[in-house]
C-alpha positions as protocol buffer text, in pm:
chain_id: "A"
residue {
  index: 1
  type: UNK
  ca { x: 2012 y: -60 z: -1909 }
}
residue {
  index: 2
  type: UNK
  ca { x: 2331 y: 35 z: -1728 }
}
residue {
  index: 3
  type: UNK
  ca { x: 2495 y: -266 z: -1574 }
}
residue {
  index: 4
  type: UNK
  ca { x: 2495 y: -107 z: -1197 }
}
residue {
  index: 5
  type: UNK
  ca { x: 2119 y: -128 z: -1247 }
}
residue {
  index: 6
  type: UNK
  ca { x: 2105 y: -494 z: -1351 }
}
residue {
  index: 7
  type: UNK
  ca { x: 2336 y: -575 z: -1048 }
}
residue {
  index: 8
  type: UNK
  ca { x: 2123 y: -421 z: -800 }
}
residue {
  index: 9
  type: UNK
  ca { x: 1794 y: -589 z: -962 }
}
residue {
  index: 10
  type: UNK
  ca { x: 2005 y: -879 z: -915 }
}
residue {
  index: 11
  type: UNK
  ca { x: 2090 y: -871 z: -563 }
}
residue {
  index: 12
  type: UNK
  ca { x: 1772 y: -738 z: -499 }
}
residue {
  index: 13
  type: UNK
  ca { x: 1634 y: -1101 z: -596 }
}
residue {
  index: 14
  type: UNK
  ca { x: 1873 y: -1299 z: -412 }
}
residue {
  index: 15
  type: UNK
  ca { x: 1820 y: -1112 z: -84 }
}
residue {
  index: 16
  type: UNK
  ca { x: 1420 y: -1137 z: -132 }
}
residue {
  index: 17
  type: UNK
  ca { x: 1484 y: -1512 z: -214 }
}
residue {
  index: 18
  type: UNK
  ca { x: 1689 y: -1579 z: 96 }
}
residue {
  index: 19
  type: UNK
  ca { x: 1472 y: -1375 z: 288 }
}
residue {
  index: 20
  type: UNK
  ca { x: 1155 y: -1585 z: 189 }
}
residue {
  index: 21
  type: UNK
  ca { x: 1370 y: -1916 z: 232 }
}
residue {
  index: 22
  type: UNK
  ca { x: 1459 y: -1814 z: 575 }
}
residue {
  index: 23
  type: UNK
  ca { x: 1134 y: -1651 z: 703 }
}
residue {
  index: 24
  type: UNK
  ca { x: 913 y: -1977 z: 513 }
}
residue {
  index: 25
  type: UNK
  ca { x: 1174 y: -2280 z: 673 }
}
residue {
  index: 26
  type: UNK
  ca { x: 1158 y: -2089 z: 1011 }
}
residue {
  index: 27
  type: UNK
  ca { x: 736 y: -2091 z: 964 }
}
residue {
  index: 28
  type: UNK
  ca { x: 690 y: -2439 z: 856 }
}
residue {
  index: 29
  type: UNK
  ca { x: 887 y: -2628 z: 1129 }
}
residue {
  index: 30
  type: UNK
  ca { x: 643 y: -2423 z: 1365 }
}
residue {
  index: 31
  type: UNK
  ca { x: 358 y: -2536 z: 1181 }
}
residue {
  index: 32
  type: UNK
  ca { x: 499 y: -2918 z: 1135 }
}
residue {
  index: 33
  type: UNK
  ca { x: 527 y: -2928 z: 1559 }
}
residue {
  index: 34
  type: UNK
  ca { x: 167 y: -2904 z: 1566 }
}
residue {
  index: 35
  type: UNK
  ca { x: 109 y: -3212 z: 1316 }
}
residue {
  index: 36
  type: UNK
  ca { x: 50 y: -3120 z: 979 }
}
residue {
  index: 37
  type: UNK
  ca { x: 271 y: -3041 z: 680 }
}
residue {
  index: 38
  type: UNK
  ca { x: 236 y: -2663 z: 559 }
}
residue {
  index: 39
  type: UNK
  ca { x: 24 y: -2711 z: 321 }
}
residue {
  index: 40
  type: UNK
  ca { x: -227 y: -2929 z: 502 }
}
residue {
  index: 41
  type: UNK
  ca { x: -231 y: -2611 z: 712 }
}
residue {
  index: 42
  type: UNK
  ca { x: -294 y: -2371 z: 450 }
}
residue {
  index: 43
  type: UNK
  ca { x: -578 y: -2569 z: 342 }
}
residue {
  index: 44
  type: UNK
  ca { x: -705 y: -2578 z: 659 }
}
residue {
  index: 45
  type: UNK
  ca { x: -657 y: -2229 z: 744 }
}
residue {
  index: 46
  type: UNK
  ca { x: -796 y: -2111 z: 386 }
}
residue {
  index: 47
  type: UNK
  ca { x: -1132 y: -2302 z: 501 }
}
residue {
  index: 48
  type: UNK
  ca { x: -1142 y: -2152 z: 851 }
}
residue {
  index: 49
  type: UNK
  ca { x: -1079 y: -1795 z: 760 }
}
residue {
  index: 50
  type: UNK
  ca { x: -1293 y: -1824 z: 410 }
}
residue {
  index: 51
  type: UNK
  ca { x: -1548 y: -2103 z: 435 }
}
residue {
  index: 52
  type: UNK
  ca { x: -1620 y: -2377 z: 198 }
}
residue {
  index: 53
  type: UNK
  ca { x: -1392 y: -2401 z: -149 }
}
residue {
  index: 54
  type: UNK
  ca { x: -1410 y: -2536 z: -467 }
}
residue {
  index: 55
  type: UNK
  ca { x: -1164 y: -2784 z: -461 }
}
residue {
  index: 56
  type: UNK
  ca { x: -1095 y: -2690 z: -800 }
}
residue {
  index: 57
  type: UNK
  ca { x: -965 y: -2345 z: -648 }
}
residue {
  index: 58
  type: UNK
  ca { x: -793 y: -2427 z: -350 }
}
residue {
  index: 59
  type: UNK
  ca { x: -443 y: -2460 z: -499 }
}
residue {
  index: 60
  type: UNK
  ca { x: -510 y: -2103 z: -663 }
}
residue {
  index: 61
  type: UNK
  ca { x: -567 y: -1968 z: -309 }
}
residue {
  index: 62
  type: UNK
  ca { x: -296 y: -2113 z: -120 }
}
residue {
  index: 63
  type: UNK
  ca { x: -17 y: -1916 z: -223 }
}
residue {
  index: 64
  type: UNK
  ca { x: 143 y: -2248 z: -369 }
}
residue {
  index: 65
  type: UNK
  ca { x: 158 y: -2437 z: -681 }
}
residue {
  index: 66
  type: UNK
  ca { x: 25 y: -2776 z: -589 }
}
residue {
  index: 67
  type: UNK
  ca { x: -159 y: -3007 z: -834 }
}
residue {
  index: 68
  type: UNK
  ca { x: -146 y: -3256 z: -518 }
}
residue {
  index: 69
  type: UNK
  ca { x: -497 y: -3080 z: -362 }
}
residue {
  index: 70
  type: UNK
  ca { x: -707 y: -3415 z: -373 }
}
residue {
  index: 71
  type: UNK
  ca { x: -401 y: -3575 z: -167 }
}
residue {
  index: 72
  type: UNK
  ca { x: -389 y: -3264 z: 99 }
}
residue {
  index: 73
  type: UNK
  ca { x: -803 y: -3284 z: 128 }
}
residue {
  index: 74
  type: UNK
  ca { x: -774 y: -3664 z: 162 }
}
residue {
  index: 75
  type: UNK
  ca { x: -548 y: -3637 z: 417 }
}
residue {
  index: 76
  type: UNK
  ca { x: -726 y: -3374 z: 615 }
}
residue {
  index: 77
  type: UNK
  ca { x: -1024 y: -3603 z: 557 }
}
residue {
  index: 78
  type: UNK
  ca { x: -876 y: -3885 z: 718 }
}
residue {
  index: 79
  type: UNK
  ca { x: -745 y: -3644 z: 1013 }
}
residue {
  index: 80
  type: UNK
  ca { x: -1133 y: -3585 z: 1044 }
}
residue {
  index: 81
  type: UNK
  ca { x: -1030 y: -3190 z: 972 }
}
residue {
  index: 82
  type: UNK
  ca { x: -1243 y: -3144 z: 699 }
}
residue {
  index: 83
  type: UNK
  ca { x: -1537 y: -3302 z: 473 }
}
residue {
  index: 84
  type: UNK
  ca { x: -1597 y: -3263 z: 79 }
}
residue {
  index: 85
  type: UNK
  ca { x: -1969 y: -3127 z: 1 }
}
residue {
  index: 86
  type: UNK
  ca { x: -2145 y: -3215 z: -342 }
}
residue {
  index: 87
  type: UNK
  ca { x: -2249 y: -2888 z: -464 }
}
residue {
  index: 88
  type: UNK
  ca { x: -2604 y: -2928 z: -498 }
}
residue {
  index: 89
  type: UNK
  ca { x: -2616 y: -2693 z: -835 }
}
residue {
  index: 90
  type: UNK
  ca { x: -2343 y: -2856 z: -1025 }
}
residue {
  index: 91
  type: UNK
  ca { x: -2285 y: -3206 z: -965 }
}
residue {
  index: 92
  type: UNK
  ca { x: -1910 y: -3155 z: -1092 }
}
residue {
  index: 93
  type: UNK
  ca { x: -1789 y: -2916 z: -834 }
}
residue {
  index: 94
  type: UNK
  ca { x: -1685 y: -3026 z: -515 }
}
residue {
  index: 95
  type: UNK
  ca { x: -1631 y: -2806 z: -209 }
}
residue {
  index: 96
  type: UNK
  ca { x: -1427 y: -2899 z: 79 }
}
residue {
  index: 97
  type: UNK
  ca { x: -1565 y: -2764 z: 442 }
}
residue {
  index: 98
  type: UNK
  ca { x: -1377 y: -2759 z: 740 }
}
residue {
  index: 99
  type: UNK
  ca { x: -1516 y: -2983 z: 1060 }
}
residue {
  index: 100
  type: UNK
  ca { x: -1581 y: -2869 z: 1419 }
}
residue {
  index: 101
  type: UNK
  ca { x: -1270 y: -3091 z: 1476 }
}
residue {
  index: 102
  type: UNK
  ca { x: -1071 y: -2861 z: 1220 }
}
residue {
  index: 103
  type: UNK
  ca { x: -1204 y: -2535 z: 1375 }
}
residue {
  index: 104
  type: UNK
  ca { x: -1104 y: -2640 z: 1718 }
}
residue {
  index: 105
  type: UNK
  ca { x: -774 y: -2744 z: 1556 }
}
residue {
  index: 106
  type: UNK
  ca { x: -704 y: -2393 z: 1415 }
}
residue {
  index: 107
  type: UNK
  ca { x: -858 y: -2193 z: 1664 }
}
residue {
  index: 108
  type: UNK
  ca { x: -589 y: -2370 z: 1900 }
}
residue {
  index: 109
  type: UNK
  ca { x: -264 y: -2346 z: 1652 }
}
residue {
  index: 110
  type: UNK
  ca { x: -350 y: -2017 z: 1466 }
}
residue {
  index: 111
  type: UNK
  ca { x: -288 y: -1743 z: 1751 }
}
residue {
  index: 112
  type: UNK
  ca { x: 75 y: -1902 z: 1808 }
}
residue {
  index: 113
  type: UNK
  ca { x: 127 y: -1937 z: 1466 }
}
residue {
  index: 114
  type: UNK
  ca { x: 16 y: -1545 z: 1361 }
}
residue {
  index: 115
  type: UNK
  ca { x: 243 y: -1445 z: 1706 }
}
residue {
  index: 116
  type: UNK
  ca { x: 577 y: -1638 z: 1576 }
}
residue {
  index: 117
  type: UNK
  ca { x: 509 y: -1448 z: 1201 }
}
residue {
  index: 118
  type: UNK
  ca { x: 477 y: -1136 z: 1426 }
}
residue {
  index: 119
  type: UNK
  ca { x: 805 y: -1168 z: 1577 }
}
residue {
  index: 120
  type: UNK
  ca { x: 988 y: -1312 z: 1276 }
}
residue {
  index: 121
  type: UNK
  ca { x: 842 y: -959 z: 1147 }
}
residue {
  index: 122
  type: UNK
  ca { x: 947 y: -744 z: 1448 }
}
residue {
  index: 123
  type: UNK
  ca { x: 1270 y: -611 z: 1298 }
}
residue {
  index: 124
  type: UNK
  ca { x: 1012 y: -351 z: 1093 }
}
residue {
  index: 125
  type: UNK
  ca { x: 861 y: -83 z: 1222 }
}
residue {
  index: 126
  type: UNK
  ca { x: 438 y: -114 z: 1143 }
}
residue {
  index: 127
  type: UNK
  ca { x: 563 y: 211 z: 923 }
}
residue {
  index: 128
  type: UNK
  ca { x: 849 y: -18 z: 736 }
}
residue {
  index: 129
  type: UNK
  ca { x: 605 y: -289 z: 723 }
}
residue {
  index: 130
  type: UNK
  ca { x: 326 y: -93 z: 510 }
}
residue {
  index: 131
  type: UNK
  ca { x: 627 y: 57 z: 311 }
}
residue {
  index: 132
  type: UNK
  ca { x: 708 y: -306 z: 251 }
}
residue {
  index: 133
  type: UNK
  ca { x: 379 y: -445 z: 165 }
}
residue {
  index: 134
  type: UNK
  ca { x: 347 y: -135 z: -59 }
}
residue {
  index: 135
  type: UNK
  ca { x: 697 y: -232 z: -267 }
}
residue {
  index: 136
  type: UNK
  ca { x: 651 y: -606 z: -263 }
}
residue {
  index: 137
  type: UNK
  ca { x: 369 y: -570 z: -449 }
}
residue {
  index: 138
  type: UNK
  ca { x: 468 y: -305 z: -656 }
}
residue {
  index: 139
  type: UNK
  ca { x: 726 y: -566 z: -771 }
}
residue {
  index: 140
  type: UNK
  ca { x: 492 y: -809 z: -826 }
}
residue {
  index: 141
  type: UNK
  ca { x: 245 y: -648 z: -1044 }
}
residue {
  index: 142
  type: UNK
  ca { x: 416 y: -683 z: -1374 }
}
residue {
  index: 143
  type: UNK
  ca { x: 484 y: -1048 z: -1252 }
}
residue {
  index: 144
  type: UNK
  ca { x: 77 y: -1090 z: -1238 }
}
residue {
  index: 145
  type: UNK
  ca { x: 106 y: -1236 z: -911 }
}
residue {
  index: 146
  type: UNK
  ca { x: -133 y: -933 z: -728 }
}
């Protein structure tokens, strides 16, 4: 591999990285305004837009690595946000279900939260955006990640 080649794989990284850092920063002190931390709110918006979970396979889901579920869930428990279910078919599996309180919750945040991603995003065309999506995860099948 020629060393031009290496460079540009490098920079390529560093500009996705600060892109991500800025973009993710800018999207969490949105979502921290409205009361919870950001992943509180994925949890909560992985249970509105998918139903009940496993708790075992929430972190999986969220996009982050966070052994910390039980906390998050407790939390969102004590917010009244969401409830854990005993599955009735395997007494080891817990699900966690989202509350009328936590629906109400979301269905009040989400819309200004989806319209501040869409104008973070609004530099792209919807053509540059597919082209994008298409690349990014191009570049992150051999990673595993899609």
């Amino acid at each position: 591999m020629e060393n031009g080649s290496i460079s540009q794989s490098l920079k390529l990284f560093i500009v996705l990285s600060r892109a991500y850092k800025a973009i993710n920063e800018h999207v969490n002190k949105v979502i921290q305004a409205s009361g919870l931390n950001p992943t509180e709110f994925a949890v909560l918006e992985l249970l509105y837009h998918k139903g009940d979970q496993p708790m075992q396979q929430i972190g999986g889901k969220i996009l982050l690595a966070s052994g910390s579920i039980t906390y998050v869930v407790d939390k969102l428990e004590q917010k009244g946000m969401l409830k854990r279910i005993a599955c009735p078919k395997d007494r080891r599996v817990t699900y966690a279900q989202i509350t009328d309180e936590g629906k109400n919750f979301i269905q009040e945040i989400f819309p200004d939260h989806a319209q501040e991603i869409h104008k973070l995003m609004s530099s792209l065309t919807d053509t540059e955006k597919q082209e994008a999506i298409d690349l990014l995860k191009k570049l992150g099948l051999p990673a595993g990640k899609f």
